[in-house]
C-alpha positions as CSV (number, residue, x, y, z in Angstrom):
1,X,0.0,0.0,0.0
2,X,1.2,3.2,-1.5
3,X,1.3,6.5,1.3
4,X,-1.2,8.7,1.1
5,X,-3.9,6.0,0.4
6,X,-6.4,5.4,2.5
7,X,-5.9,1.9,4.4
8,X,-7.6,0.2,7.6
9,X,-6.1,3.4,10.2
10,X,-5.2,2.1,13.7
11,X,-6.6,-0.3,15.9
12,X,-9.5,0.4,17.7
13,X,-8.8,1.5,21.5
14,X,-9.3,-1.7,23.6
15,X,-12.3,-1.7,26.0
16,X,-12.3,0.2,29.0
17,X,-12.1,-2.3,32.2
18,X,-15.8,-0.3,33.6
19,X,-17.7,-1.5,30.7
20,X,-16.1,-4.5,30.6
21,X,-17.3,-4.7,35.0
22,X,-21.0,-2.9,33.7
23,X,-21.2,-6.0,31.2
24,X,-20.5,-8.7,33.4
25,X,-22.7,-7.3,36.5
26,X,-26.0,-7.4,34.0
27,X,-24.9,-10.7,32.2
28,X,-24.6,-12.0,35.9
29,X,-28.2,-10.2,37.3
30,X,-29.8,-12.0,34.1
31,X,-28.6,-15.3,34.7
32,X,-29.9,-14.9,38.5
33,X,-33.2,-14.1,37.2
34,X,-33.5,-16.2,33.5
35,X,-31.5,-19.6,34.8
36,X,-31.3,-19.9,38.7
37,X,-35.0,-20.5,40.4
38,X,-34.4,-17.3,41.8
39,X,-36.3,-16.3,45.4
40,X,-35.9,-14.1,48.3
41,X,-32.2,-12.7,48.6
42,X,-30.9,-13.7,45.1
43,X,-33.6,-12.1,43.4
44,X,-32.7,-8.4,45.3
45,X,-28.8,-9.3,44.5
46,X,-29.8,-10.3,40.8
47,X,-32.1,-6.8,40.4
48,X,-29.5,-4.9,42.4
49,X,-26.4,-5.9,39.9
50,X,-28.4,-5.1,37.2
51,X,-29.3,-1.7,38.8
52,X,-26.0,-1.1,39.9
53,X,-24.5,-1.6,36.5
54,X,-27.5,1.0,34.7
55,X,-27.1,3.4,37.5
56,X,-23.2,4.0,37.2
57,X,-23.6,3.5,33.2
58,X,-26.0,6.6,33.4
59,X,-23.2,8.7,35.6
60,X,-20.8,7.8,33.5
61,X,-22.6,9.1,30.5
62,X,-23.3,12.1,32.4
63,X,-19.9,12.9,33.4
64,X,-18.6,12.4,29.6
65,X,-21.6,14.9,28.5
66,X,-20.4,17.3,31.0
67,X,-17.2,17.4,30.2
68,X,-17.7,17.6,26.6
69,X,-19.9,20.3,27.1
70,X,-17.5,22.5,28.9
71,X,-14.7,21.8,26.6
72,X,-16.8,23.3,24.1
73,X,-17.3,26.4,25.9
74,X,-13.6,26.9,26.1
């Protein structure tokens, strides 16, 4: 390939360990409550790691929309 022409660019960026945390907190809530007869205690600790994992994946985004916003300003 010649310079100048367009090509694959760089590797993508690899995944960020808190999605990678996020993604495995709902993948484990959902197996509580799809697989596992789930009652009493597990069914709060399967709804609370999916929760958990939405929650801080809303802050997150809010944070990044935040910043972006003041860098803007600037």
């Amino acid at each position: 390939m010649a310079r100048g022409e367009p090509g694959p660019g760089p590797p993508p960026p690899p995944v960020p360990w808190q999605f990678l945390l996020r993604a495995a907190l709902v993948v484990a809530g959902l197996v509580l409550l799809l697989v596992v007869r789930v009652h009493g205690f597990v069914f709060y600790l399967a709804w609370f790691f999916i929760v958990i994992a939405l929650a801080s994946e809303a802050a997150a985004t809010l944070v990044v929309w935040t910043r972006a916003r003041r860098a803007r300003r600037r």
